[in-house]
C-alpha positions in Angstrom: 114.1 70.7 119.5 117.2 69.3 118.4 120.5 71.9 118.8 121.3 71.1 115.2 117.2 72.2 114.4 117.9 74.8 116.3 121.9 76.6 114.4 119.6 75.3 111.4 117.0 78.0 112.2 119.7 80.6 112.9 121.2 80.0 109.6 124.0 78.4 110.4 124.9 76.2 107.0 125.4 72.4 107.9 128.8 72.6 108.1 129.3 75.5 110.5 126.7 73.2 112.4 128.8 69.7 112.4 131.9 72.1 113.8 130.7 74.1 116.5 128.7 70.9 117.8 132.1 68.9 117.5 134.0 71.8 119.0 131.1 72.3 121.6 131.8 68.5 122.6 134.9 67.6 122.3 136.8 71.4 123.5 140.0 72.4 122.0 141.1 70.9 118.6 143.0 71.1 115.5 141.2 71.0 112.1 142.5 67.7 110.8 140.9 66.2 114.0 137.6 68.4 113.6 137.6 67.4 110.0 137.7 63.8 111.0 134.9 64.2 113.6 132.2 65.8 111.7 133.0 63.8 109.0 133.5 66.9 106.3 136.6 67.4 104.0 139.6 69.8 105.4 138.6 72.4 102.7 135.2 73.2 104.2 135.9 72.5 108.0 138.8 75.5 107.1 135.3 77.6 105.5 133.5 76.7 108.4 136.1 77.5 110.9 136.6 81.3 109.2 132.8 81.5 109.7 132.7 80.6 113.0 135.7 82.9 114.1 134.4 85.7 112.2 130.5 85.2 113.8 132.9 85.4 117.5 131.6 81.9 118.2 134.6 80.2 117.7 138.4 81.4 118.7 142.0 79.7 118.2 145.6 79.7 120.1 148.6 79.4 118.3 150.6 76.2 120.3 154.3 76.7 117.9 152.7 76.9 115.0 149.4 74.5 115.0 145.8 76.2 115.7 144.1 74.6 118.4 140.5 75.7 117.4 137.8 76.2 120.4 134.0 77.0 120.4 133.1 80.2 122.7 130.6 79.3 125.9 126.8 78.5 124.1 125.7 82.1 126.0 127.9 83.6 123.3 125.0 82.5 120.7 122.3 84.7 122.4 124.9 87.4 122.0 125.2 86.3 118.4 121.4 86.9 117.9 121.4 89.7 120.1 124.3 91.5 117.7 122.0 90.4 114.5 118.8 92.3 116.3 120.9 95.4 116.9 121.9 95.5 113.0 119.1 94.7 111.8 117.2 97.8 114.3 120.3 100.2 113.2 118.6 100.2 109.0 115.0 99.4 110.1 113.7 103.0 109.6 116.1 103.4 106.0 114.3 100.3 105.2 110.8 101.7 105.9 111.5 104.4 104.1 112.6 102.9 101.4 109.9 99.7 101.2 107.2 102.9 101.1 108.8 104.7 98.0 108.8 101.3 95.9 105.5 100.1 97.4 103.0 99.5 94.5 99.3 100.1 94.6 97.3 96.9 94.7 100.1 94.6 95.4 99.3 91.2 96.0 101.7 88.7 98.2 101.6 84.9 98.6 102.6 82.8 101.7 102.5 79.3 102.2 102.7 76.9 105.3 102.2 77.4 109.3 105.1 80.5 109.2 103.2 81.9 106.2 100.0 82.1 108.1 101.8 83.5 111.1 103.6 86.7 109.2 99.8 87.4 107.8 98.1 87.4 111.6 100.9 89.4 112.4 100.7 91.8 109.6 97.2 92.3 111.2 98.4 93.4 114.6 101.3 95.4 113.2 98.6 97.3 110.7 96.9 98.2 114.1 93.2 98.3 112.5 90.1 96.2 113.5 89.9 93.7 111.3 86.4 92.2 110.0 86.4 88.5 109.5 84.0 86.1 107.9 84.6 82.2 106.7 86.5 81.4 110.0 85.6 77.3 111.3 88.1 78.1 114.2 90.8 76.6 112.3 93.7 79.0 114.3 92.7 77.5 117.7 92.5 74.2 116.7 95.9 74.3 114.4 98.1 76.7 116.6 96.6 76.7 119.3 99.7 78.3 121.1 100.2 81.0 118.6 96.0 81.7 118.7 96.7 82.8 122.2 99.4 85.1 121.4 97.3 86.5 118.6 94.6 87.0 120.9 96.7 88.8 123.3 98.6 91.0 120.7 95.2 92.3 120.1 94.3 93.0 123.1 97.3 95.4 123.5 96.7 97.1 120.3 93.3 97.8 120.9 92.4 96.1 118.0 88.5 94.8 117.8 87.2 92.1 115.8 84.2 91.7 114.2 83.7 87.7 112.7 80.6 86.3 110.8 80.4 82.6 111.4 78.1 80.1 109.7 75.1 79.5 111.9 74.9 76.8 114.4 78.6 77.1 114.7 80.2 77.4 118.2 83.0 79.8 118.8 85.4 80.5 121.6 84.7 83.3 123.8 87.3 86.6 123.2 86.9 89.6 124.8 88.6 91.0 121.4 85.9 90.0 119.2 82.3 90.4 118.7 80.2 87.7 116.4 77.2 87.5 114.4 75.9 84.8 112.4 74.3 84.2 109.0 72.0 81.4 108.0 72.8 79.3 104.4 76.4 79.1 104.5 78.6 76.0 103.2 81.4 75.3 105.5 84.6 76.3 103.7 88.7 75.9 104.8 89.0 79.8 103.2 88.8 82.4 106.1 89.1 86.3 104.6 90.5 89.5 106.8 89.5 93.1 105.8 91.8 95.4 107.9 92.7 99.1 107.1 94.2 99.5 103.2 94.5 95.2 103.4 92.6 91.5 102.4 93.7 88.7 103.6 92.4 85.6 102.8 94.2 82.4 104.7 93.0 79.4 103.2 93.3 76.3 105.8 94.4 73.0 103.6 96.5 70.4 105.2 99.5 72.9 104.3 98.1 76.5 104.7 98.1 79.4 102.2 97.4 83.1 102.3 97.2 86.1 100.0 97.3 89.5 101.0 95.7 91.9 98.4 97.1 95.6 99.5 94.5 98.1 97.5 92.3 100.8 99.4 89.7 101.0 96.8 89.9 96.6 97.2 89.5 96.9 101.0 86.7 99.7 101.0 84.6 97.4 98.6 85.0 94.2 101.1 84.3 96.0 103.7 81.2 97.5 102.3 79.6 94.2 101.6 80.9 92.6 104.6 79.3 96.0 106.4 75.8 94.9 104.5 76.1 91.1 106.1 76.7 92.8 109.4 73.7 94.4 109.6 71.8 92.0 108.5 73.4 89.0 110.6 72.6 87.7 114.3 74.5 88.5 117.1 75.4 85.9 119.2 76.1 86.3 123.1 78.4 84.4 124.2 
C-alpha cells in the first residue's frame, strides 16, 4: 500500500499528506519552498503545517527570523496512533455508558461494503454468543479469505460455537468452531442471516456487500425458534 493510502487511512487530509511526504523527502524547509513542492497554495501549506506541528509530527527552528519546517522520524506516526488509542481507551467506558442509556429497542443499523461486513462479524465476536447461521455459500472464505481466518480464530478464543444450515449437496470447510447440518429444497441465495444473543444479522453478498443488523430480543428469540425447528429436522454432516 501506498504511504499516501496509508496518512489517507489515518485521516490525514490531502494536504497534511502532500507536506509531511515533501518534508519526509526533502528534510528541512521553509514553507514557500514546501508550498512549491507539493504544489498547494501558501495559505493551506501554513494550515497544514499548524496541523502537523500540533499532531508532534512536524517541528520548526527559528534560523533569524525564517522557519525552517522539518518532519519528525516516521516512528513518531506509531506514536501518533498510539496517543489516539490511549484517548480514545481514557472515554471508552463513559461512552458505553452512555451508548446504553440512548440505546433504542429494536434498532436497526445498515452497513455497506468489505469494512461494513467486517464491523458486523466482529460485532459477533464482541456479543460473545453462539451464533446460528443459515444461507451461507461460503462467500467469507472465498471473498476475505484473510479476514475468514481471523474470524475463525476470534471464535475460537471466545468460546463461541456455531451452528450453520447449508443447502444440501453443498461442501463446506472444516472448523472446529462450527457444527453443520443440511436441508434438502433450498435455492442458492447471496443473503446469509446470523441469530446471536439479543441480534440478526443478515449480510447480503452482491458484488459490493451489505448488512443489517436488527437489535430486538423478542426479533432474535423468534429467528431462533424457527431456525431451532430446521435444526432438528436437518442432516448433520460429518466432516
Amino acid at each position: 500500500m501506498q504511504p499516501e493510502a496509508v496518512l489517507e487511512k489515518l485521516g490525514f487530509s490531502p494536504n497534511e499528506i502532500k507536506v509531511y511526504l515533501t518534508l519526509n523527502d526533502h528534510g528541512s524547509t521553509k514553507a514557500g519552498r514546501i508550498a512549491k513542492i507539493a504544489k498547494i497554495d501558501r495559505s493551506n501549506c501554513y494550515n497544514a503545517l499548524k496541523s502537523l506541528t500540533e499532531k508532534g509530527l512536524v517541528s520548526y527552528v527559528l534560523i533569524g527570523k525564517v522557519k525552517w519546517f522539518q518532519a519528525a522520524g516516521p516512528k513518531r506516526l506509531l506514536e501518533y496512533i498510539k496517543e489516539q488509542e490511549e484517548d480514545v481507551k481514557s472515554i471508552l467506558s463513559e461512552l458505553q455508558v452512555r451508548h446504553k442509556a440512548t440505546k433504542i429497542e429494536g434498532q436497526v443499523r445498515l452497513f455497506k461494503g468489505i469494512k461494513g461486513v467486517k464491523s458486523i462479524l466482529l460485532d459477533i465476536v464482541r456479543n460473545g454468543k453462539d451464533n446460528c447461521v443459515f444461507g451461507s455459500e461460503g462467500q467469507l472464505t472465498r471473498i476475505m479469505p484473510e479476514f475468514a481466518a481471523q474470524f475463525e480464530r476470534l471464535k475460537k478464543e471466545n468460546k463461541i460455537k456455531t451452528k450453520l444450515l447449508i443447502r444440501q449437496g453443498r461442501h463446506e470447510l472444516n472448523s472446529s468452531s462450527s457444527e453443520y447440518k443440511s436441508i434438502p429444497h433450498v435455492s442458492e441465495s447471496p443473503a446469509v442471516t446470523n441469530i446471536y444473543g439479543d441480534k440478526i444479522a443478515i449480510i447480503i453478498w452482491t458484488d459490493e456487500p451489505e448488512g443489517i443488523v436488527i437489535e430486538n430480543a423478542a426479533a432474535a428469540k423468534a429467528y431462533k425458534s424457527y431456525f431451532d425447528v430446521m435444526w432438528k429436522m436437518a442432516q448433520r454432516i460429518e466432516l
